[in-house]
ZANUKE-568858 format. One record per residue (C-alpha): residue number from 1; residue in one letter; x, y, z. Coordinates in steps of 0.02 Angstrom, whole numbers. Layout:
<atoms>
atom nr=NUM | rest=a | east=X | north=Y | up=Z;
...
</atoms>
This chain:
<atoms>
atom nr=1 | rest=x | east=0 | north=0 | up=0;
atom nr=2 | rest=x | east=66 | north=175 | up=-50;
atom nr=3 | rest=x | east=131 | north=298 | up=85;
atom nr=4 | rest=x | east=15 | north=432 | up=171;
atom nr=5 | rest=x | east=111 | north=595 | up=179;
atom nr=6 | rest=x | east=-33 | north=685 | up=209;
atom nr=7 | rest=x | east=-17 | north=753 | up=374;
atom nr=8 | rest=x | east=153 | north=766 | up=357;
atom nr=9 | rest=x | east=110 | north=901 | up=202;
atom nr=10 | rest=x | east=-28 | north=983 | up=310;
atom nr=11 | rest=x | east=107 | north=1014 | up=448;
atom nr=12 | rest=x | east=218 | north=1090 | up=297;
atom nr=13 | rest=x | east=87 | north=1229 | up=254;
atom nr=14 | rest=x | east=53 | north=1238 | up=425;
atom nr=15 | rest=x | east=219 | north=1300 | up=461;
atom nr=16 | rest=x | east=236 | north=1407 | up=320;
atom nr=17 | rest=x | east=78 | north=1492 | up=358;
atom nr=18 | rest=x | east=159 | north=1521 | up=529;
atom nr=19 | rest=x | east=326 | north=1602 | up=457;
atom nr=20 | rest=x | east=220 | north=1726 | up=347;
atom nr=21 | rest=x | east=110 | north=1777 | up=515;
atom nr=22 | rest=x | east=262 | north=1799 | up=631;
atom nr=23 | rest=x | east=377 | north=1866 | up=508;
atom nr=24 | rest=x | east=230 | north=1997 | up=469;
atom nr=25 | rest=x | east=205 | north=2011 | up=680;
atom nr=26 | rest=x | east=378 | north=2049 | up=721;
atom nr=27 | rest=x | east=402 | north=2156 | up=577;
atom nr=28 | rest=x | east=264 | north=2265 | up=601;
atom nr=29 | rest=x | east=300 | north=2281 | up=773;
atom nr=30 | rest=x | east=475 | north=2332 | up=739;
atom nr=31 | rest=x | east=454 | north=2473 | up=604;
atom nr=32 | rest=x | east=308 | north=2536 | up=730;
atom nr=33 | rest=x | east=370 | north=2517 | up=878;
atom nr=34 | rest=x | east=561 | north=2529 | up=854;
atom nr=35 | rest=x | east=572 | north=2617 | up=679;
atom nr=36 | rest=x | east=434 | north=2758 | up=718;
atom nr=37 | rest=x | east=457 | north=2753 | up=885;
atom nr=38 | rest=x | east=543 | north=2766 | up=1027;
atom nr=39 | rest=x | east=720 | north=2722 | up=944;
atom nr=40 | rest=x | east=711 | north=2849 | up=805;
atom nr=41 | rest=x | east=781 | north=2979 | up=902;
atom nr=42 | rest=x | east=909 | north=2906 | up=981;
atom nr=43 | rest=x | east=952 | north=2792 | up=827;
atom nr=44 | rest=x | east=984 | north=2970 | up=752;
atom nr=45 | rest=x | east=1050 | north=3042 | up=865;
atom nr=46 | rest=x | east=1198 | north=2920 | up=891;
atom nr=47 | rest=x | east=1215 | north=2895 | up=677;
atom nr=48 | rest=x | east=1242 | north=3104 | up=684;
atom nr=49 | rest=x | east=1371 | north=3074 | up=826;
atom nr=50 | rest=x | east=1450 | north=2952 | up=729;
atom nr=51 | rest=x | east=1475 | north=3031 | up=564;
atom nr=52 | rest=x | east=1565 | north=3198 | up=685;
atom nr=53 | rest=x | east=1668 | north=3100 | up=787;
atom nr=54 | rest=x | east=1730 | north=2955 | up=661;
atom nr=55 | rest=x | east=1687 | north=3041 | up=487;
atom nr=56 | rest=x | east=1720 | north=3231 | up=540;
atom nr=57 | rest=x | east=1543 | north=3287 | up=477;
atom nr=58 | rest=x | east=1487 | north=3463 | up=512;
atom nr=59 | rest=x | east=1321 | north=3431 | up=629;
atom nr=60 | rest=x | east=1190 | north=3480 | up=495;
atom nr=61 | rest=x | east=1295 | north=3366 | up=346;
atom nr=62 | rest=x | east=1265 | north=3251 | up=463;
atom nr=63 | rest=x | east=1102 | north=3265 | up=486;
atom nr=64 | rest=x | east=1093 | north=3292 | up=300;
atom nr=65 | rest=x | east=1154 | north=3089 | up=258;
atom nr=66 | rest=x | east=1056 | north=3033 | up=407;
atom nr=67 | rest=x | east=885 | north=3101 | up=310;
atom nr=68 | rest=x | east=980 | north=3031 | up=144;
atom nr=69 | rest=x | east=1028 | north=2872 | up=178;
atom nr=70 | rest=x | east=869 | north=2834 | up=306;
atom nr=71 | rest=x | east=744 | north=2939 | up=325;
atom nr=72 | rest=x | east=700 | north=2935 | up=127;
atom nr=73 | rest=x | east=719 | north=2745 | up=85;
atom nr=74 | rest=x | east=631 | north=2700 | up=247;
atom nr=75 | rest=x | east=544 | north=2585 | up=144;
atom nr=76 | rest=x | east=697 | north=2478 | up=79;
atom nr=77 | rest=x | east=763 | north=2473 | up=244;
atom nr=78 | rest=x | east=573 | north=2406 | up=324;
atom nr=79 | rest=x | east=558 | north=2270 | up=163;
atom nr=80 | rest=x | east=759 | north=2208 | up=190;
atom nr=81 | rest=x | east=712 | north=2196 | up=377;
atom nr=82 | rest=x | east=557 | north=2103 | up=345;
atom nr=83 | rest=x | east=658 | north=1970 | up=229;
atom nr=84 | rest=x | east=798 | north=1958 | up=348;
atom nr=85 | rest=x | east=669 | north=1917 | up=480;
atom nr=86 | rest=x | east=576 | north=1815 | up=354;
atom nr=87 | rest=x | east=771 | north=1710 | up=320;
atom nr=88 | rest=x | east=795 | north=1671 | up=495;
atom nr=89 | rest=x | east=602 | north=1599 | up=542;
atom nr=90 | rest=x | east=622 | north=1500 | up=388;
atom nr=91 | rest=x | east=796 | north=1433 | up=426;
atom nr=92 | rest=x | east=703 | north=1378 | up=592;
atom nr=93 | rest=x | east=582 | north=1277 | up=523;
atom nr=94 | rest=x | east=694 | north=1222 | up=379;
atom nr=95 | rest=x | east=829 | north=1142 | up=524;
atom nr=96 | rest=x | east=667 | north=1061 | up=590;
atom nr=97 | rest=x | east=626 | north=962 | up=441;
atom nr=98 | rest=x | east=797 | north=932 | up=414;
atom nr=99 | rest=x | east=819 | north=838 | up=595;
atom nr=100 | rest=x | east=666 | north=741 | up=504;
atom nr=101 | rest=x | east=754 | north=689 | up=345;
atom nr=102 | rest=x | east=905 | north=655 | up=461;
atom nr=103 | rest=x | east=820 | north=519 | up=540;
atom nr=104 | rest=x | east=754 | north=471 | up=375;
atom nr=105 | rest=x | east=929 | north=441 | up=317;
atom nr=106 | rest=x | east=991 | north=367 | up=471;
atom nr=107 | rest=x | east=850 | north=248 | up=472;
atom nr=108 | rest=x | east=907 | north=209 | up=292;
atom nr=109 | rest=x | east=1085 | north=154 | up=354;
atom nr=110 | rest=x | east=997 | north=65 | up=492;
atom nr=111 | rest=x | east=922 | north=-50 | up=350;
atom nr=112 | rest=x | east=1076 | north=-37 | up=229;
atom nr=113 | rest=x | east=1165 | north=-129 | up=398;
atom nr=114 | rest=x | east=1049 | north=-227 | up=453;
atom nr=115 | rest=x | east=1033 | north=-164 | up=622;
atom nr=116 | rest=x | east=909 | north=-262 | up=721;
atom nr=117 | rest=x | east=821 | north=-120 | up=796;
atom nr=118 | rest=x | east=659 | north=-40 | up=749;
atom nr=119 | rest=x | east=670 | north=119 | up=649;
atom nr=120 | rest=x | east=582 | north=257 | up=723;
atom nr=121 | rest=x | east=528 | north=423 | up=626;
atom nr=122 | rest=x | east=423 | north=567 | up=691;
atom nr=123 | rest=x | east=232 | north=540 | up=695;
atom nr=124 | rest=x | east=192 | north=630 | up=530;
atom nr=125 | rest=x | east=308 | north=517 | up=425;
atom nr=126 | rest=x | east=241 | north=345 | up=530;
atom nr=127 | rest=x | east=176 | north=267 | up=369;
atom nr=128 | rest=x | east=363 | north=278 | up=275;
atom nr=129 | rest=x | east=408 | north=212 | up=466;
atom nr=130 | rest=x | east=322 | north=66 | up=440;
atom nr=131 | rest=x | east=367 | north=49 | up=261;
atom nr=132 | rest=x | east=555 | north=43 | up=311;
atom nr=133 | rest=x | east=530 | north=-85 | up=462;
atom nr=134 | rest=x | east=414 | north=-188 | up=332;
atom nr=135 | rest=x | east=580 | north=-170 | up=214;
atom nr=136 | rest=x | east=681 | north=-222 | up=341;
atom nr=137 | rest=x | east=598 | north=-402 | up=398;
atom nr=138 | rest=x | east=557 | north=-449 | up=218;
atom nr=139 | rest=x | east=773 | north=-421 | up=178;
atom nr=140 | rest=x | east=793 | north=-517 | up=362;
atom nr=141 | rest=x | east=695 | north=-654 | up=284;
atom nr=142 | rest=x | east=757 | north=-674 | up=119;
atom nr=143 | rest=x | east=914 | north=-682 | up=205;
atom nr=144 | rest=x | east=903 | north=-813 | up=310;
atom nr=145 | rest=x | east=788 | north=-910 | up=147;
atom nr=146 | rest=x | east=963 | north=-877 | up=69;
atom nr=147 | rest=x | east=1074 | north=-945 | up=212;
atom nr=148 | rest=x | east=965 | north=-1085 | up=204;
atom nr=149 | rest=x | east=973 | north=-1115 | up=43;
atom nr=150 | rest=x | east=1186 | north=-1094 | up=45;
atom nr=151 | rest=x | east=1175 | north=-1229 | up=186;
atom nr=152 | rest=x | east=1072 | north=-1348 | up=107;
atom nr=153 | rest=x | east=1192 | north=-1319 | up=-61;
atom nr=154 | rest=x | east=1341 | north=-1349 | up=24;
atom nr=155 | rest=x | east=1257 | north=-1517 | up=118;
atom nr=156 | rest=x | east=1197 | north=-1559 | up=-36;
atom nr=157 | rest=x | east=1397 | north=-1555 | up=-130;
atom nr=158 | rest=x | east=1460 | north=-1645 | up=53;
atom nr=159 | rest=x | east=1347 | north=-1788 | up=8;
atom nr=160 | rest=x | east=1372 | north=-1791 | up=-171;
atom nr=161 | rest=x | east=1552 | north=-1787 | up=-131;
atom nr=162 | rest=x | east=1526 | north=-1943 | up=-27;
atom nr=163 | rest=x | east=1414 | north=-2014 | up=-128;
atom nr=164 | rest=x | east=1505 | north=-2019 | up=-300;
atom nr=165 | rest=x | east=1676 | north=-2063 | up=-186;
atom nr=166 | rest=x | east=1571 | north=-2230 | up=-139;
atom nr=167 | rest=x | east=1536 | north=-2305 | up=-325;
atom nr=168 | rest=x | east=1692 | north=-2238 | up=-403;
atom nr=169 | rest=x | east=1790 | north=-2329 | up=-284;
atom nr=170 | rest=x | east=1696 | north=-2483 | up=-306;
atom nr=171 | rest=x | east=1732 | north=-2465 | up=-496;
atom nr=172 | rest=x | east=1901 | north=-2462 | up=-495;
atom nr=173 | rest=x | east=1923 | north=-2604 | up=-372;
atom nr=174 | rest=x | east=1803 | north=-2725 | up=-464;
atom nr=175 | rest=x | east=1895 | north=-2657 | up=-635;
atom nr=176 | rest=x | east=2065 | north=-2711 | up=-540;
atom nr=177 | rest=x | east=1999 | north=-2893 | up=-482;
atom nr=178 | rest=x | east=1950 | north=-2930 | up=-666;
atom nr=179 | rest=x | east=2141 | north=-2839 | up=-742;
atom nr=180 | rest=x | east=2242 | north=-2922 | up=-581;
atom nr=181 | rest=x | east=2169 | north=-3097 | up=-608;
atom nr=182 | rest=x | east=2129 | north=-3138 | up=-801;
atom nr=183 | rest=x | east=2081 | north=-3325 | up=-799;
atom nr=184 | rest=x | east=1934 | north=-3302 | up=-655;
atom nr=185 | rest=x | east=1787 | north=-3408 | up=-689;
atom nr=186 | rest=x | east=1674 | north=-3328 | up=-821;
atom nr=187 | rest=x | east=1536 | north=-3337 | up=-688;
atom nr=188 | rest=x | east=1626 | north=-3218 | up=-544;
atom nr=189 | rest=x | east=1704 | north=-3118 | up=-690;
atom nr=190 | rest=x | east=1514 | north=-3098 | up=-767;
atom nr=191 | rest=x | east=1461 | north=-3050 | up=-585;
atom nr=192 | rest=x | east=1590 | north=-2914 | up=-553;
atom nr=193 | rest=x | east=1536 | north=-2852 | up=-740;
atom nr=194 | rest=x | east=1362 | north=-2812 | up=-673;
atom nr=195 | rest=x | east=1396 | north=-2740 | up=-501;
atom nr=196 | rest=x | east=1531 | north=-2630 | up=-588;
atom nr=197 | rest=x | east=1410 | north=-2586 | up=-716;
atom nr=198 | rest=x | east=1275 | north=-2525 | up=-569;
atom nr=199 | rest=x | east=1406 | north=-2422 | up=-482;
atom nr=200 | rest=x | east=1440 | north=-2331 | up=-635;
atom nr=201 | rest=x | east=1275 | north=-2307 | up=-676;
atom nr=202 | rest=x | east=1256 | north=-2232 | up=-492;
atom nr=203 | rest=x | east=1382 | north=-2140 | up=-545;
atom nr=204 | rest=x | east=1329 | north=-2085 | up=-698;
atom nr=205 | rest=x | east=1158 | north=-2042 | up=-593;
atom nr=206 | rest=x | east=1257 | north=-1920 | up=-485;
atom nr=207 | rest=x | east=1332 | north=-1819 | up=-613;
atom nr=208 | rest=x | east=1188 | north=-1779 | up=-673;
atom nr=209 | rest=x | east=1105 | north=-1725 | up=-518;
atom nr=210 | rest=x | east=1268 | north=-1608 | up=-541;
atom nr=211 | rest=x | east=1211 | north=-1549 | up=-707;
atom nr=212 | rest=x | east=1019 | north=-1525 | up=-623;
atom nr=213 | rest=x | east=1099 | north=-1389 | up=-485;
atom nr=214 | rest=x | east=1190 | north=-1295 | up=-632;
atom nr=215 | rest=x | east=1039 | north=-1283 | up=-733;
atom nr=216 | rest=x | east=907 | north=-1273 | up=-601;
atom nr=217 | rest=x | east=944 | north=-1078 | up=-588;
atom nr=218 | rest=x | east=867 | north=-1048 | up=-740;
atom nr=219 | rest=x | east=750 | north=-900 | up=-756;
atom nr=220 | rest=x | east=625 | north=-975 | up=-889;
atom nr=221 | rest=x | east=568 | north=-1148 | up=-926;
atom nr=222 | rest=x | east=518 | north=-1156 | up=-1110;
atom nr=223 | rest=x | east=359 | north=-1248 | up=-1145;
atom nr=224 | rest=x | east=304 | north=-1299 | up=-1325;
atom nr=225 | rest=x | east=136 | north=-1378 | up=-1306;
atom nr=226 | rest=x | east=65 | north=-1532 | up=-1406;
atom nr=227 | rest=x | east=-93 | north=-1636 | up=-1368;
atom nr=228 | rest=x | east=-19 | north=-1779 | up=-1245;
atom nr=229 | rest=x | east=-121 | north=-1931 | up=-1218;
atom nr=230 | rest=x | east=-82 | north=-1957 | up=-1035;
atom nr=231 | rest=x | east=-139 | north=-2168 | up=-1036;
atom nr=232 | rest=x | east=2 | north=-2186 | up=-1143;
atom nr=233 | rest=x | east=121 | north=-2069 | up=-1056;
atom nr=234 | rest=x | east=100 | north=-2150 | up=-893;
atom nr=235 | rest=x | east=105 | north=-2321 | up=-950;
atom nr=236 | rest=x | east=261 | north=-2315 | up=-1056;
atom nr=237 | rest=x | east=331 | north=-2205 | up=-881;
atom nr=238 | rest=x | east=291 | north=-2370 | up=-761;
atom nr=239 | rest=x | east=375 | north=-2483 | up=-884;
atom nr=240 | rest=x | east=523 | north=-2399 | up=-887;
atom nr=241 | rest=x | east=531 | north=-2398 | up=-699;
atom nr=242 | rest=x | east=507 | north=-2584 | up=-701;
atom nr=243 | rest=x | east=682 | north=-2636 | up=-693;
atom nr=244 | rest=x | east=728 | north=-2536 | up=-510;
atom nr=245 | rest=x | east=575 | north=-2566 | up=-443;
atom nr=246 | rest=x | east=568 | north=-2763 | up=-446;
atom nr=247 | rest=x | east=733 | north=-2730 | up=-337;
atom nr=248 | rest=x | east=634 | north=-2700 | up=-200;
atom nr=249 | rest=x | east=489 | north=-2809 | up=-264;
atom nr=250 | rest=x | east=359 | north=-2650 | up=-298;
atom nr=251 | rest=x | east=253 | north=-2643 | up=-424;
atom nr=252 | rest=x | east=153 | north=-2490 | up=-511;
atom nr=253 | rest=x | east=-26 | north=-2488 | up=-573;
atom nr=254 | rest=x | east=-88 | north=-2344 | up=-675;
atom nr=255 | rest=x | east=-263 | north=-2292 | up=-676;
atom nr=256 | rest=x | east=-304 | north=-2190 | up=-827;
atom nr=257 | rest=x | east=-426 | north=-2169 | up=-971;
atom nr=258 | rest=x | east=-347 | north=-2229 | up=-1120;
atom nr=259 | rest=x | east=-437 | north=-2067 | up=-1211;
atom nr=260 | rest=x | east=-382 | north=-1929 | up=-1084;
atom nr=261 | rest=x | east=-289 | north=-1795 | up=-1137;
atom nr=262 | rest=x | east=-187 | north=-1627 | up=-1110;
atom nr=263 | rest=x | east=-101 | north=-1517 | up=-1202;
atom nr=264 | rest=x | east=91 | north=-1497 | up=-1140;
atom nr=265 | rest=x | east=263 | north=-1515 | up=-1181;
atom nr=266 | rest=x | east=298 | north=-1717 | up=-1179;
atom nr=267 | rest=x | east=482 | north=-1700 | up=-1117;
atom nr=268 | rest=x | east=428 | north=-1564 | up=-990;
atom nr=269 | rest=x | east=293 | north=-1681 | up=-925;
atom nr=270 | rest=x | east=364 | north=-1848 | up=-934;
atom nr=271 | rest=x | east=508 | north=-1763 | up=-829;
atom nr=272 | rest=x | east=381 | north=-1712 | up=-696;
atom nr=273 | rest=x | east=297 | north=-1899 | up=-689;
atom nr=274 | rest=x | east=476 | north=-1955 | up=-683;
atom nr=275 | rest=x | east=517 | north=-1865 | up=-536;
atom nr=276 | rest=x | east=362 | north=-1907 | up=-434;
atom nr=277 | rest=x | east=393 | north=-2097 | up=-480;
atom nr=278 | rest=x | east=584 | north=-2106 | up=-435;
atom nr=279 | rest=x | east=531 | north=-1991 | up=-261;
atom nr=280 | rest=x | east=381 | north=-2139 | up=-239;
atom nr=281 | rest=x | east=502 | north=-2283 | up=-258;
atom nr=282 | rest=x | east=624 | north=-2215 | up=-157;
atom nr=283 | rest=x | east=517 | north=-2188 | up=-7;
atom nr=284 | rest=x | east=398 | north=-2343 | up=-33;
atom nr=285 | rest=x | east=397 | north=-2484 | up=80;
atom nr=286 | rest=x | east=467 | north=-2662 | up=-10;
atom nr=287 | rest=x | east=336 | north=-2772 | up=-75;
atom nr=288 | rest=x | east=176 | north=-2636 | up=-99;
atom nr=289 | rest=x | east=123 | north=-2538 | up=-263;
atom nr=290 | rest=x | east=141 | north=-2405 | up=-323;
atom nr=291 | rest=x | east=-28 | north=-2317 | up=-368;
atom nr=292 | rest=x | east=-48 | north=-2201 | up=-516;
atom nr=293 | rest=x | east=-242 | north=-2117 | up=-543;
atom nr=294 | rest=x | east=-289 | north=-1991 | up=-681;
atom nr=295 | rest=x | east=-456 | north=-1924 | up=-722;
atom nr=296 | rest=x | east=-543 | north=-1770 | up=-785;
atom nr=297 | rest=x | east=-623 | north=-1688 | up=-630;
atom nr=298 | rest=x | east=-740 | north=-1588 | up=-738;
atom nr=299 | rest=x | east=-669 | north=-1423 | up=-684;
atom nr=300 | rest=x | east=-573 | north=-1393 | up=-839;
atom nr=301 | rest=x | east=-427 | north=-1480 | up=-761;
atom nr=302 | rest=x | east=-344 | north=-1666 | up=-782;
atom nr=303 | rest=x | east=-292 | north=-1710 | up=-594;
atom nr=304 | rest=x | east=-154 | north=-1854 | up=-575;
atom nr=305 | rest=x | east=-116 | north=-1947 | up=-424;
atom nr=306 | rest=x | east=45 | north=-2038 | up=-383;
atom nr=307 | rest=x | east=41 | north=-2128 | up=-222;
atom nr=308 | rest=x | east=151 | north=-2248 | up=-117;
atom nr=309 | rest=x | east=135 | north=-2335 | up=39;
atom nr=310 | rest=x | east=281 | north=-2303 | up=174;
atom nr=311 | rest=x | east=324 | north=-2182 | up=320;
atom nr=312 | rest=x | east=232 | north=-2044 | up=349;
atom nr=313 | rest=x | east=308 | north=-1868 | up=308;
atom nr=314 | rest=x | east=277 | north=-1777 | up=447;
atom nr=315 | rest=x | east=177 | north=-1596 | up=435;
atom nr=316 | rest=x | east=333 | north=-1473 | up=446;
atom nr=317 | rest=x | east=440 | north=-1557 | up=314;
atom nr=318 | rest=x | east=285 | north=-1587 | up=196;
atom nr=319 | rest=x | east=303 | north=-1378 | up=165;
atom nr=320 | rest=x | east=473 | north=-1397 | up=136;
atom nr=321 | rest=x | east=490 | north=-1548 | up=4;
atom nr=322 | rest=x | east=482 | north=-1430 | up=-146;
atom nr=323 | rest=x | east=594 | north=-1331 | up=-82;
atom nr=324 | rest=x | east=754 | north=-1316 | up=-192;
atom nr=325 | rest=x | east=898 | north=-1449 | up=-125;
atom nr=326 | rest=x | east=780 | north=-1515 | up=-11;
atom nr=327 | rest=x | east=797 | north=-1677 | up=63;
atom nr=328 | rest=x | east=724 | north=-1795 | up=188;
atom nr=329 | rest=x | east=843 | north=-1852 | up=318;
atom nr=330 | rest=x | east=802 | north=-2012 | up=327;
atom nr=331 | rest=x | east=843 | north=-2066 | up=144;
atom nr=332 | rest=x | east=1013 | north=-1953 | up=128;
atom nr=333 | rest=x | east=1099 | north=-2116 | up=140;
atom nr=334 | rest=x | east=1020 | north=-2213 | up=30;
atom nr=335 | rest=x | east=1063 | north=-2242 | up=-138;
atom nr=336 | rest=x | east=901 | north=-2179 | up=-202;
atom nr=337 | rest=x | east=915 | north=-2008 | up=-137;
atom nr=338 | rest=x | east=945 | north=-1858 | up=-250;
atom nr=339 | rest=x | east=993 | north=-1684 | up=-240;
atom nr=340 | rest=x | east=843 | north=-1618 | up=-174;
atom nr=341 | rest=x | east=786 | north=-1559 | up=-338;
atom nr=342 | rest=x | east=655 | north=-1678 | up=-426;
atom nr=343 | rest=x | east=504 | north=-1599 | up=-339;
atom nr=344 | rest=x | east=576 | north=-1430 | up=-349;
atom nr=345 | rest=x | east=593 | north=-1462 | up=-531;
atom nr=346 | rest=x | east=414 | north=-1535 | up=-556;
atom nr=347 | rest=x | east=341 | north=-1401 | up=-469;
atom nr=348 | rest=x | east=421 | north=-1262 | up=-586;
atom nr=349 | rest=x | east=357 | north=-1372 | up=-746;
atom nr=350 | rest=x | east=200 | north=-1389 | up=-678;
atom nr=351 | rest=x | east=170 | north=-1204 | up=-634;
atom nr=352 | rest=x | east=229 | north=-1168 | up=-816;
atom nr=353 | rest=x | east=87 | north=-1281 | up=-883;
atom nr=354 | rest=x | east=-8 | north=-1167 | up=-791;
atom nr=355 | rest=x | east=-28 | north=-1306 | up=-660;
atom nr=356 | rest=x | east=-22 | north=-1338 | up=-489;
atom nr=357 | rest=x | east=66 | north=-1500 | up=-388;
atom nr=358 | rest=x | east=31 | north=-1522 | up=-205;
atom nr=359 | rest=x | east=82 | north=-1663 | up=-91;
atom nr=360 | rest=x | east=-35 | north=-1756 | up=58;
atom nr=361 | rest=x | east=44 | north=-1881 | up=178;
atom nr=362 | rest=x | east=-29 | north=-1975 | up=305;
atom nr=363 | rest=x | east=4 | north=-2138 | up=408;
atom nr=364 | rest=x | east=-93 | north=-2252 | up=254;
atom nr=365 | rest=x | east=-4 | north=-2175 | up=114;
atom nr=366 | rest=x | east=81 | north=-2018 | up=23;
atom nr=367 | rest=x | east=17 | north=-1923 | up=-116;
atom nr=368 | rest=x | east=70 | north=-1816 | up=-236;
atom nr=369 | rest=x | east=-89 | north=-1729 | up=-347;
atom nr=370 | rest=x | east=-57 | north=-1648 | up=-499;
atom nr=371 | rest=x | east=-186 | north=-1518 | up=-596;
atom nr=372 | rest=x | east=-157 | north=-1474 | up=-754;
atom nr=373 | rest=x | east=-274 | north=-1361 | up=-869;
atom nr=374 | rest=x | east=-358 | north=-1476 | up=-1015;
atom nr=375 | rest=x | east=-366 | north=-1310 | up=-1135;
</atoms>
């Protein structure tokens, strides 16, 4: 909401309203009471003395520049009085609203520094007061959001670190067993093959989490819209996810018309659906399912539901999982976890589809619900 400076401008021509009155006051007391009055005679008196004493003036030349230089430009003399009176009321007030823009300024360096006390302003200038103090908790804020966001950066590199330390070293020493020991039995050569195949496909994983935090920060996400039959989107999605999840012994079922569709951008979206799967898996207890629902709810929007059964998410980190570099604690370890970014990322697309995503947890099961407009 825009300032109110109005009092502080009806105090303004206040004031000056009050310098014309007591300028006019004072002056017209002076030129009556000192000019015509009782100091005219002794103002010329001591002026005559003067010019015989110091200037050696005959009495009546004297007199003669007294009526010269005074007497006949009385006028000039009363208007140059009244604007030297009219100067030093002014310079008053001015030195009053300059204490104000003092504090103004000071209150200014008080934000620029982050001091943690209030800024206080005079009464007519309360709504810039509150303006400033409003400033000041909203920059306190984004602060800390971006101390927050440093920390859970550099967490986020000390795990990665860790994490790509883990299969890479695995790598090499499986690659050494099969150089160091050529006739091994086909069947523990074939074995090592495959788990040093997974670790550098964990490792492959990791660098591109990498790749996600360097292009994460972009401003825009471009989105080139086609029609998108979501049945066949979803289905193709579970199949590809068949091979990790029958690690764990889960399963997926998707729910969907085969005739429903939205328009989108199919990389943008199968990215999102991606996200929200891997994120299920990950957090699913072995041996359930995977859920996957998607309907019209006759609202102009398609809604899509992933769910998975395992540990509830409690309240205070639900508002936090889109966060950017978020990450549960609980799964940091694992080899699932990721750099805090899928959601993040699926909530950007989504919101660029004009959509929204939103997440529901409870002891049964987890949910994530996405809307997305059908036109």
């Amino acid at each position: 909401m825009k300032a109110d400076f109005s009092q502080f401008k009806r105090k303004i021509y206040l004031q000056m309203v009050l310098i014309l009155v007591a300028t006019a006051l004072v002056g017209g007391f002076l030129a009556s009471f000192a000019v015509d009055g009782v100091l005219q005679a002794p103002f010329a008196d001591a002026f005559v003395a003067f010019a015989r004493r110091v200037l050696g003036l005959e009495e009546s030349r004297a007199v003669y520049w007294y009526h010269q230089i005074f007497q006949n430009f009385k006028e000039y003399w009363l208007a140059a009085g009244f604007l030297l009176l009219l100067l030093i009321f002014s310079r008053l007030i001015i030195s009053r609203f300059t204490r104000a823009f003092d504090q103004i300024s000071n209150g200014i360096h008080e934000l620029a520094q982050e001091s943690d006390r209030l800024i206080t302003l005079p009464k007519e200038l309360k709504a810039l007061e509150d303006d400033l103090n409003a400033t000041r908790l909203t920059l306190r804020r984004r602060k800390a959001g971006m101390l927050e966001n440093e920390r859970r950066k550099n967490d986020l590199v000390m795990y990665l670190a860790h994490d790509l330390k883990t299969p890479l070293t695995s790598v090499i020493g499986y690659l050494s067993l099969l150089e160091s020991n050529p006739a091994m039995p086909s069947h523990r050569r074939d074995r090592y093959v495959k788990v040093a195949l997974d670790k550098a496909g964990r490792l492959e994983h990791l660098v591109n989490e990498f790749f996600e935090i360097t292009r994460f920060d972009l401003d825009t996400v471009p989105i080139h819209k086609v029609p998108i039959n979501l049945s066949m989107m979803l289905e193709q999605l579970a199949d590809e996810f068949y091979p990790s999840l029958a690690e764990r012994n889960l399963t997926c079922e998707v729910s969907c018309p085969d005739d429903l569709c939205v328009p989108g951008d199919p990389d943008k979206l199968a990215r999102v659906f991606n996200n929200l799967l891997r994120n299920a898996s990950a957090y699913s207890e072995p041996n359930t399912a995977l859920q996957i629902f998607a309907q019209d709810n006759g609202r102009g929007q398609v809604t899509i539901r992933v769910r998975n059964r395992g540990k509830q998410i409690p309240p205070e980190k639900l508002s936090l999982i889109f966060d950017k570099f978020y990450r549960l604690e609980e799964n940091r370890g694992s080899n699932s976890g990721g750099a805090g970014l899928g959601l993040a990322i699926a909530k950007r697309i989504t919101e660029a589809h004009g959509g929204t995503i939103q997440a529901y947890s409870s002891p049964e099961f987890t949910e994530f619900v996405v809307a997305l407009p059908v036109s």
